[in-house]
BALOBA-1460 file (C-alpha; in Angstrom, 3 decimals):
// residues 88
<rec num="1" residu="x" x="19.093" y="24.339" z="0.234"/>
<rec num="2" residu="x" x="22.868" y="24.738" z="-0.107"/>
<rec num="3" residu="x" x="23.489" y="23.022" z="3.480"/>
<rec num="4" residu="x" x="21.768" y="19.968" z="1.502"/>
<rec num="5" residu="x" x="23.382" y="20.451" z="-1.858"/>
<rec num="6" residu="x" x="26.699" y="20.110" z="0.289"/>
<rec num="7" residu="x" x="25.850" y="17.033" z="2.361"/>
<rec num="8" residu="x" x="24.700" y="15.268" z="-0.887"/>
<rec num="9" residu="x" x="27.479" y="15.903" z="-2.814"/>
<rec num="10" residu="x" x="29.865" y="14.308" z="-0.252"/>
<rec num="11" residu="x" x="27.701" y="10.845" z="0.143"/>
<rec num="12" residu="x" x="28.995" y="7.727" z="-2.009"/>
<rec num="13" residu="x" x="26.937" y="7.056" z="-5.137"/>
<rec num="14" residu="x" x="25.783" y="3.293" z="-4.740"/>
<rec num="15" residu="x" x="22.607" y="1.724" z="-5.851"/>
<rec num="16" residu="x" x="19.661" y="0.468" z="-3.752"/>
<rec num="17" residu="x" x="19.336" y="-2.798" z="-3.991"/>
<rec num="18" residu="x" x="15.404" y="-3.486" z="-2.405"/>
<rec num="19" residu="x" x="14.819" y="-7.518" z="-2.003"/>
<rec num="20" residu="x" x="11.081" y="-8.149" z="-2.251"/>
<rec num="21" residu="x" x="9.306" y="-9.626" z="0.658"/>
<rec num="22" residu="x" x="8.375" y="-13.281" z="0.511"/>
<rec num="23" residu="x" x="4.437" y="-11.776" z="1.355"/>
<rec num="24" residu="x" x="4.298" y="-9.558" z="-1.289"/>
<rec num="25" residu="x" x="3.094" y="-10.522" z="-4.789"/>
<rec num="26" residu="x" x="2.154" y="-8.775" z="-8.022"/>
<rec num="27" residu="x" x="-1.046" y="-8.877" z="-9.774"/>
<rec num="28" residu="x" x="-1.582" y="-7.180" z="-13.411"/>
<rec num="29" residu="x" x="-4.717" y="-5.030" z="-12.540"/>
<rec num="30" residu="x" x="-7.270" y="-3.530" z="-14.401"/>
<rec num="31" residu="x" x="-7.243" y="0.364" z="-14.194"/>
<rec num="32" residu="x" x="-10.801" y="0.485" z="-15.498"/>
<rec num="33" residu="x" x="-12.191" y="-1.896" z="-12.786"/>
<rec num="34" residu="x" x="-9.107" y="-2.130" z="-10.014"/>
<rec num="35" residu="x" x="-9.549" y="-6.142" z="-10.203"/>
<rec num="36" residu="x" x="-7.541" y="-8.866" z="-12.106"/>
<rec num="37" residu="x" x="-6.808" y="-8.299" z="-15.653"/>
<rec num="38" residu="x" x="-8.807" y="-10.603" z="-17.989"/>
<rec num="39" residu="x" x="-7.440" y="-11.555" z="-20.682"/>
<rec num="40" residu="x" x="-10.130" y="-10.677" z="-22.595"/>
<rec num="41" residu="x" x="-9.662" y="-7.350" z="-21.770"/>
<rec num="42" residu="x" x="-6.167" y="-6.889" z="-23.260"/>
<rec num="43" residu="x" x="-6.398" y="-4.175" z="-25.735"/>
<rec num="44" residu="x" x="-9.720" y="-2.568" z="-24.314"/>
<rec num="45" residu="x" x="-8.707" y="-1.849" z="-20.933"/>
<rec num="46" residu="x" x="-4.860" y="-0.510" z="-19.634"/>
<rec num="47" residu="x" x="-3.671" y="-2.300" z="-16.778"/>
<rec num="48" residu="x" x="-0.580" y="-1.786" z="-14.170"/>
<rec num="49" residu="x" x="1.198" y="-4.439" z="-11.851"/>
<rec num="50" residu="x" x="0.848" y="-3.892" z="-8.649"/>
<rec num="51" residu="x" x="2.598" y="-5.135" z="-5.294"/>
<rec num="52" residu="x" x="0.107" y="-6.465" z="-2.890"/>
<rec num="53" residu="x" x="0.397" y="-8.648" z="0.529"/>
<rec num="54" residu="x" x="-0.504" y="-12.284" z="-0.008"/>
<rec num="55" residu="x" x="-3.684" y="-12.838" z="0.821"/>
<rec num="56" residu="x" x="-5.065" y="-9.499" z="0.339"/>
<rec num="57" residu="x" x="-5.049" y="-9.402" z="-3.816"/>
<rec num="58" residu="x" x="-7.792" y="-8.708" z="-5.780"/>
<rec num="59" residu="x" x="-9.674" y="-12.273" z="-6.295"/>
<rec num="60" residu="x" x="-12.115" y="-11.727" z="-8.618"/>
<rec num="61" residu="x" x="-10.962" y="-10.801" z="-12.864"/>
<rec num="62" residu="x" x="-12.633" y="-8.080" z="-14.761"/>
<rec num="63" residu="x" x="-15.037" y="-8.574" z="-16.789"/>
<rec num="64" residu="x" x="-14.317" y="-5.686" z="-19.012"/>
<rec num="65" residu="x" x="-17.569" y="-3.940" z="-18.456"/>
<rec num="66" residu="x" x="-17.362" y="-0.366" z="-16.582"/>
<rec num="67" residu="x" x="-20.407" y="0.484" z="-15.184"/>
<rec num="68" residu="x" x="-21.687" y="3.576" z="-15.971"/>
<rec num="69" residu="x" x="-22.171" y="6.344" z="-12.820"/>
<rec num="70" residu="x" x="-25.538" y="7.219" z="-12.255"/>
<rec num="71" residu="x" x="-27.132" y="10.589" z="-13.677"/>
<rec num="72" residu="x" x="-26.501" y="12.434" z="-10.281"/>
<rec num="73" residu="x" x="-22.902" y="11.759" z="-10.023"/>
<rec num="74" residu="x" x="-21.741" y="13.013" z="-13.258"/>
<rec num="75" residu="x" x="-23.324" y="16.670" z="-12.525"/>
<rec num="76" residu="x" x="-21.206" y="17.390" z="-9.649"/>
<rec num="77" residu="x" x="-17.846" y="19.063" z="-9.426"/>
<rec num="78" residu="x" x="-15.748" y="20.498" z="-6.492"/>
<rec num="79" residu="x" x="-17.995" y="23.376" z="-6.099"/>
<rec num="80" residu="x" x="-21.064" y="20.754" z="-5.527"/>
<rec num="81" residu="x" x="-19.193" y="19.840" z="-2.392"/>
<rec num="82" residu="x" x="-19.070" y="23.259" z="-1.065"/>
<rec num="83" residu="x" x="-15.835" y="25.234" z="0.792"/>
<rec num="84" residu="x" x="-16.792" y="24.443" z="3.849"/>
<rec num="85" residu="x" x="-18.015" y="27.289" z="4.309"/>
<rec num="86" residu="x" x="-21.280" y="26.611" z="6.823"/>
<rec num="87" residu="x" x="-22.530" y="30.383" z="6.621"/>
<rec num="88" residu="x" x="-25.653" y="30.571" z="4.454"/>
């Protein structure tokens, strides 16, 4: 660690300046859903912008309804999945 703290401490302090690709676009995205935010959904759902390549965005906007997981998903946890373990 203090080979590193050394070598750090000598290297010039400049920013990084990153210049966005001409393929890569940024769609506001529904957490809730992972597809376009609505705007009908501002306020009910939180959203992020993301970077994605053109032509492989999200097409489709939410609709602001999550659907619900079915009875059998919401009783598991990790220890449904087992350790791996294959002795019985």
């Amino acid at each position: 660690m203090r080979v590193w703290m050394d070598i750090s401490k000598n290297l010039p302090m400049k920013p990084l300046n990153v210049i966005k690709p001409n393929d890569v676009v940024e769609f506001e995205i529904d957490t809730a859903t992972g597809e376009l935010m609505s705007d009908d959904c501002r306020g009910t759902h939180t959203s992020m912008v993301l970077p994605f390549i053109r032509g492989r965005e999200p097409m489709t906007y939410s609709s602001c309804v999550t659907e619900e997981l079915p009875f059998y998903f919401e009783s598991f946890d990790n220890n449904d999945f087992g350790n791996g373990n294959t002795d019985s």
